[in-house]
C-alpha positions as CSV (number, residue, x, y, z in Angstrom):
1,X,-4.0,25.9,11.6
2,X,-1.4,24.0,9.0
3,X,-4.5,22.1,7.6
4,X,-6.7,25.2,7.1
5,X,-3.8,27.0,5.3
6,X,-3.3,24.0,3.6
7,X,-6.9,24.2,2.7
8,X,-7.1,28.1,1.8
9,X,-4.1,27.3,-0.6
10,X,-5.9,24.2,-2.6
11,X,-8.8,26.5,-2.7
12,X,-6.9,29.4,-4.5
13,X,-5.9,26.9,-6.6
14,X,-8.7,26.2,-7.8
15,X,-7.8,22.7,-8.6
16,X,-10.6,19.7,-9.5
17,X,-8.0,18.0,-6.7
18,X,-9.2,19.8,-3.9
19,X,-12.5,18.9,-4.3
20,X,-13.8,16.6,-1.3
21,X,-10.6,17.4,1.0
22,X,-10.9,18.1,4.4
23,X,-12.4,16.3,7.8
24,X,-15.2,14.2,7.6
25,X,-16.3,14.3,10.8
26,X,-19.7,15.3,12.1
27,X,-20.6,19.0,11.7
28,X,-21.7,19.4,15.5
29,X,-18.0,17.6,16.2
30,X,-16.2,20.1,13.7
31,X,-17.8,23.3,15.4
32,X,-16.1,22.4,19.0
33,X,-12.5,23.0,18.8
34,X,-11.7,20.8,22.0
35,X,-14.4,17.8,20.4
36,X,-12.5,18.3,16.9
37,X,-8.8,17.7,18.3
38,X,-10.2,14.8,20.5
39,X,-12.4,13.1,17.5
40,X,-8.7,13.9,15.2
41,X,-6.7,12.0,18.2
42,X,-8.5,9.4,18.0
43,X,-8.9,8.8,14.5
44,X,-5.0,9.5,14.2
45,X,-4.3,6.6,16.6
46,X,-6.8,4.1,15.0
47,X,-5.1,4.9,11.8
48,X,-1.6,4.1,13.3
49,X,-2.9,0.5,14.5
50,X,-4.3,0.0,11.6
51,X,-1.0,0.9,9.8
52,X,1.4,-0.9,12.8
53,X,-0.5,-4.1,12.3
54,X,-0.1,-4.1,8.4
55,X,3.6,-3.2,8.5
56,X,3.7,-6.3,11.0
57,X,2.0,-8.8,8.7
58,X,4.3,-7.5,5.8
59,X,6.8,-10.0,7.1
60,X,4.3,-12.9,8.3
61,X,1.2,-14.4,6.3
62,X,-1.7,-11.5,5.9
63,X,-2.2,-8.7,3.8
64,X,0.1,-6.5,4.9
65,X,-0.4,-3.9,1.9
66,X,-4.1,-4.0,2.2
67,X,-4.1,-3.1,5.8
68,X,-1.7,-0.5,5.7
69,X,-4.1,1.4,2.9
70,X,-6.7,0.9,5.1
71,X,-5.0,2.7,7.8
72,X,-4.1,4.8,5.1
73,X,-8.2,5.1,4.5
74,X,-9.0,5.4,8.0
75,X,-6.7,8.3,8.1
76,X,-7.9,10.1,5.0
77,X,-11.3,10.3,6.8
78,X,-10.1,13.5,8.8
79,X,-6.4,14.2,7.4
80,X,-6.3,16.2,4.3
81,X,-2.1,14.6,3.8
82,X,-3.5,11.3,3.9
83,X,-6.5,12.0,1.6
84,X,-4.0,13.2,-1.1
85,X,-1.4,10.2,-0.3
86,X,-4.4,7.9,-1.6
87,X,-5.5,10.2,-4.0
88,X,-1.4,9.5,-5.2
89,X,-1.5,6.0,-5.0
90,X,-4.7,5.5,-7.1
91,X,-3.5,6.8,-10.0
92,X,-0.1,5.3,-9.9
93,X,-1.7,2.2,-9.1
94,X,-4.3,2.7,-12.2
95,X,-1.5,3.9,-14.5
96,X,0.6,0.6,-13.5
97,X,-2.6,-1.0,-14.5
98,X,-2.8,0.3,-17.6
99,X,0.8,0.0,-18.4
100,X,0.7,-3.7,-17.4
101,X,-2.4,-4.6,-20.3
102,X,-0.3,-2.8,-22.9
103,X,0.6,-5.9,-25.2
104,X,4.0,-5.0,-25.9
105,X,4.5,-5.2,-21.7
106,X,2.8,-8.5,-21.8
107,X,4.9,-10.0,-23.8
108,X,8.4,-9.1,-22.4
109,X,6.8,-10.1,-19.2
110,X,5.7,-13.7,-20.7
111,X,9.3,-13.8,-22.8
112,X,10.9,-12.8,-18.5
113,X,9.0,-15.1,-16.8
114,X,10.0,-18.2,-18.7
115,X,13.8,-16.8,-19.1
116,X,13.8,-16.5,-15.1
117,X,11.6,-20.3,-15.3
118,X,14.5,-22.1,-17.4
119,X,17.1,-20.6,-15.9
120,X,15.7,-22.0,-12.3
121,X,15.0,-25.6,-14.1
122,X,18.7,-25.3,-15.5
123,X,20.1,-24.7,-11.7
124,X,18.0,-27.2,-10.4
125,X,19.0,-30.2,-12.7
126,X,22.3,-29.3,-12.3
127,X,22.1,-29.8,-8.9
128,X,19.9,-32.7,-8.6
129,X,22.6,-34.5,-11.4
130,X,25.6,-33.5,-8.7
131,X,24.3,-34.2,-5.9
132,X,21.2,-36.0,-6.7
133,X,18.1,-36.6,-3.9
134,X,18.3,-37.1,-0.6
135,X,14.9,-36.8,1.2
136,X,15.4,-35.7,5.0
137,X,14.2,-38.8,6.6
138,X,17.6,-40.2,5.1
139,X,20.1,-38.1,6.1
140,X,22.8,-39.8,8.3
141,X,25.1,-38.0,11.3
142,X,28.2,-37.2,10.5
């Protein structure tokens, strides 16, 4: 009911956005209530593995990001909230984009990135000259 409401309102809108929202499940699934809720269940809980899995990698090696938009894709496929969530993060992601290839942006990133590179050679040579090079193989117990 939220979601057909949710619907009716984009469509009095009239907004370009609302174009394409809405399940995309098979036509002979969408016209059986009880089919419908079961083919949304299920598409809700592949989504959410998708999405647990992702948020577990984000610690470990993998692509965590990539897999939680991909439950975030599998989701969009019946759930209007998750289609415009994407919808969201394209265009941030496309206006970061953008923003990031503007020259003047280039450069204070360039001009950062070796700030932040002789700072870290700075550190490190003064600790190497204090403390100088011990490999691990020749540490001694104490």
């Amino acid at each position: 009911m939220a979601a057909d409401r949710a619907k009716a309102d984009l469509r009095e809108v009239g907004s370009e956005d609302s174009a394409g929202l809405g399940s995309r499940a098979p036509e002979f699934i969408r016209a059986r209530r009880a089919l419908h809720l079961s083919w949304q269940v299920g598409v809700f809980v592949a989504g959410l593995a998708v999405v647990v899995a992702g948020v577990i990698m984000l610690p470990l090696p993998g692509p965590g990001w990539v897999v939680i938009f991909g439950g975030m894709a599998i989701w969009a496929t019946e759930f209007v909230w998750a289609q415009l969530v994407l919808r969201w993060t394209k265009r941030k992601v496309t206006e970061a984009a953008q923003r990031a290839l503007d020259p003047r942006v280039r450069r204070r990133n360039i001009a950062l990135t070796v700030i932040g590179l002789v700072i870290v050679g700075v550190l490190a040579g003064i600790y190497l000259s204090r403390f100088g090079v011990v490999m691990p193989w020749k540490i001694k117990d104490q």
